[in-house]
Rosetta silent file (secondary structure, phi, psi, omega in degrees, C-alpha in Angstrom):
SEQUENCE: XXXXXXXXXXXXXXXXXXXXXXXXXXXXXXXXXXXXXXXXXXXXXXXXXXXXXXXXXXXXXXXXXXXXXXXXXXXXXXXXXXXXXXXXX
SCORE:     score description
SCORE:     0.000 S_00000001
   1 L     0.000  127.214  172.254   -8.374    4.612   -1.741 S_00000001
   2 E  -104.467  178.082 -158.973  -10.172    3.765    0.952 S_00000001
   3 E  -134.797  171.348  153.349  -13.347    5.956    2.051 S_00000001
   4 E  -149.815  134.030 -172.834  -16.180    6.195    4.833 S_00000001
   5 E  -110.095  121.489  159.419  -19.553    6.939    4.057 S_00000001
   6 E  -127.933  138.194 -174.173  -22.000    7.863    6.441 S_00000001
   7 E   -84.170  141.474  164.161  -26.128    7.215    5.790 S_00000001
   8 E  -129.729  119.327 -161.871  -28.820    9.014    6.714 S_00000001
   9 L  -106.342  147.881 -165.845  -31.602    7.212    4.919 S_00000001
  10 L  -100.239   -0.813  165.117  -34.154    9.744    3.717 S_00000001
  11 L  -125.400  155.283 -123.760  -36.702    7.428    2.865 S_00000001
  12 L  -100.127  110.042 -157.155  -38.758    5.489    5.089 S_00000001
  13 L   -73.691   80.203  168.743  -36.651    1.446    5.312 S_00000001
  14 L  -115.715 -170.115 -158.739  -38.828   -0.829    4.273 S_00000001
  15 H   -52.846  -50.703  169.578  -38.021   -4.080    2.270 S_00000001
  16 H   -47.173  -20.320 -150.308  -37.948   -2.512   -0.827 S_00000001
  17 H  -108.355  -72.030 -177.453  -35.655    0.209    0.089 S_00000001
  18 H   -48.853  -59.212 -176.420  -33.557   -2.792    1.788 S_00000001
  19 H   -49.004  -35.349 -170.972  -33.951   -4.807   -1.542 S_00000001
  20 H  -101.932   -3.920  145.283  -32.796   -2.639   -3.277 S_00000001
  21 H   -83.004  -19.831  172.700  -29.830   -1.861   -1.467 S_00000001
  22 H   -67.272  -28.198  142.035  -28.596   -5.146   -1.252 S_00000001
  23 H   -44.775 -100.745 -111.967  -29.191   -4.906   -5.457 S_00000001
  24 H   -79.984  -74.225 -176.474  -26.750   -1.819   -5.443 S_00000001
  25 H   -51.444  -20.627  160.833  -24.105   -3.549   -3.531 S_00000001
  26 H   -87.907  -20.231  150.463  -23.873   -6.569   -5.162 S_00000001
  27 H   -81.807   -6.386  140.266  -23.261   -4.872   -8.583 S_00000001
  28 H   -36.767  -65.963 -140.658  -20.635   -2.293   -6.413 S_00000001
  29 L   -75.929   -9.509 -169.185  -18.998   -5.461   -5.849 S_00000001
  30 L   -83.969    4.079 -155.642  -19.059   -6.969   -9.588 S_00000001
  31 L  -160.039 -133.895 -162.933  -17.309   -3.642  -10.808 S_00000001
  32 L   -80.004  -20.463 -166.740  -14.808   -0.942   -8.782 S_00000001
  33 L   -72.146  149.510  146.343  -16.007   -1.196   -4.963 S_00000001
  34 E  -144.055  129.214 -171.888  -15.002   -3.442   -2.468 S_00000001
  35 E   -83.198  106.039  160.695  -17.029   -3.307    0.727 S_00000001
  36 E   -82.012  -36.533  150.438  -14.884   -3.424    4.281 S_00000001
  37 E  -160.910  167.066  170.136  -17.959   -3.204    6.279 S_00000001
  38 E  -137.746  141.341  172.718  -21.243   -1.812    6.731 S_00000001
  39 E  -143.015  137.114  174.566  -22.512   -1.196   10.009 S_00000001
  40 E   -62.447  164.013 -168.152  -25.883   -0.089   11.768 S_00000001
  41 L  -143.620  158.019  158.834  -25.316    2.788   13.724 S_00000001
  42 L  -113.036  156.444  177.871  -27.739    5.096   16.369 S_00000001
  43 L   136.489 -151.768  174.871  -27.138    8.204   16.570 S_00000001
  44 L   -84.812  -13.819  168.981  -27.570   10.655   13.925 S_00000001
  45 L   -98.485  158.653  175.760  -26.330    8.370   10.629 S_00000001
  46 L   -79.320  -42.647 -158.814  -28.351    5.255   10.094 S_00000001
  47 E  -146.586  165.877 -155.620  -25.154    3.134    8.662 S_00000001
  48 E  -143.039  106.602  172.072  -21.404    3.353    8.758 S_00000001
  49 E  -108.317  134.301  150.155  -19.603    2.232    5.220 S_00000001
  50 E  -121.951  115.970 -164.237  -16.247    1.449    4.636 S_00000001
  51 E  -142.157  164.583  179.248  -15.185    0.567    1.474 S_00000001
  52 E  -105.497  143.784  158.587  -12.185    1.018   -1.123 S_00000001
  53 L  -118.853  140.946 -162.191  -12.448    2.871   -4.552 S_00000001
  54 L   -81.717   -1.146  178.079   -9.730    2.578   -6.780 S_00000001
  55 L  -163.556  179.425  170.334  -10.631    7.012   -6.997 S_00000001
  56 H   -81.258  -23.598  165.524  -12.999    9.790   -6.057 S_00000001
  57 H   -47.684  -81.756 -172.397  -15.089    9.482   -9.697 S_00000001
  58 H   -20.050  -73.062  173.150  -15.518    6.076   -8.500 S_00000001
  59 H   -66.612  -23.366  143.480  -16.823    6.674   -5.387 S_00000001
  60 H   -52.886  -49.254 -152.285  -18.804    9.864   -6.329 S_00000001
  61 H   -63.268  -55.584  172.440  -20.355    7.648   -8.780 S_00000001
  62 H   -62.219   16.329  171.137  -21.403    4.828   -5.679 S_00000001
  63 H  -124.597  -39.054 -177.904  -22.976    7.380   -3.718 S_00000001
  64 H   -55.683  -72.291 -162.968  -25.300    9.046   -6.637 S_00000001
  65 L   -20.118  -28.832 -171.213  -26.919    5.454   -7.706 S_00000001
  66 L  -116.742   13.708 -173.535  -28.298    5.969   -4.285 S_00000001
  67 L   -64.585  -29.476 -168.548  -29.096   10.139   -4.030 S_00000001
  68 L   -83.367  -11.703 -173.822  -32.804    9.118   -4.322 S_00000001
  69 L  -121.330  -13.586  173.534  -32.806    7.185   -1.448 S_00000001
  70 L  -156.955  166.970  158.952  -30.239    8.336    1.159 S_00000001
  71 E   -70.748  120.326  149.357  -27.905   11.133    2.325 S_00000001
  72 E  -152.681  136.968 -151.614  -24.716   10.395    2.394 S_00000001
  73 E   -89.991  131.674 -175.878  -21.618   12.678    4.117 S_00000001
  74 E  -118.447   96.956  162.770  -18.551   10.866    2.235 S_00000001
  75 E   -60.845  129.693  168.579  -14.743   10.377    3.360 S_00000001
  76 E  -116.751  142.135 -176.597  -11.872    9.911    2.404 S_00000001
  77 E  -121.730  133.505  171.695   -9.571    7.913    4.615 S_00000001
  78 L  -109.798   88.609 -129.929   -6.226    8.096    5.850 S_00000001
  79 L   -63.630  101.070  168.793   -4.248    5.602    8.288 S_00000001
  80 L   -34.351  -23.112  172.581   -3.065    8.410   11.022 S_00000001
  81 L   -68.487  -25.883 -171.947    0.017    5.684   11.069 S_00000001
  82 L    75.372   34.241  139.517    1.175    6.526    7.245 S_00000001
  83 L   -78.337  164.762  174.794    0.663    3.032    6.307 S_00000001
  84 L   -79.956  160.846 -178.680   -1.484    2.445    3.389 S_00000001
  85 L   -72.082  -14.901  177.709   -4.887    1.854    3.803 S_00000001
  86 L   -82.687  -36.237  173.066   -4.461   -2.083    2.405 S_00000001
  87 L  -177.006 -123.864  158.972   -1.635   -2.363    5.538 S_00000001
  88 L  -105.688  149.501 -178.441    2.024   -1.186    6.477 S_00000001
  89 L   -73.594    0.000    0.000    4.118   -0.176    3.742 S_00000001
């Protein structure tokens, strides 16, 4: 399934904060996640995710690990063509 997450980070970004997201995502990627992009954003989210979960436990689960440190409004996404999210059917 793929998803979009968007951050609002609720604590103040310094390197540690940063360290330790870059720590979360590389054990996402060792386990169920796989990361399509992350992007900074202005506006009212900080970051833009897109990533696949093979479910929504999954993907509940990659957004708590981080509850102490950010918001984040969660998606689930669906190709308006009715292709799969990996390509066209």
């Amino acid at each position: 399934m793929l998803f979009i997450a968007l951050v609002k980070f609720s604590k103040k970004l310094t390197k540690d904060v940063v360290e330790q997201n870059l720590k979360d995502i590389e054990e996402d990627t060792k386990g169920q996640i796989t990361y399509r992009g992350i992007y900074w954003t202005l506006g009212k989210y900080d970051t833009v995710v897109l990533f696949e979960a093979p479910d929504e436990k999954a993907a509940i689960n990659m957004v708590l690990k981080r509850a102490d440190r950010m918001k984040i409004d969660t998606l689930v996404a669906v190709p308006a063509d009715g292709s799969s999210p990996a390509g066209p059917v």
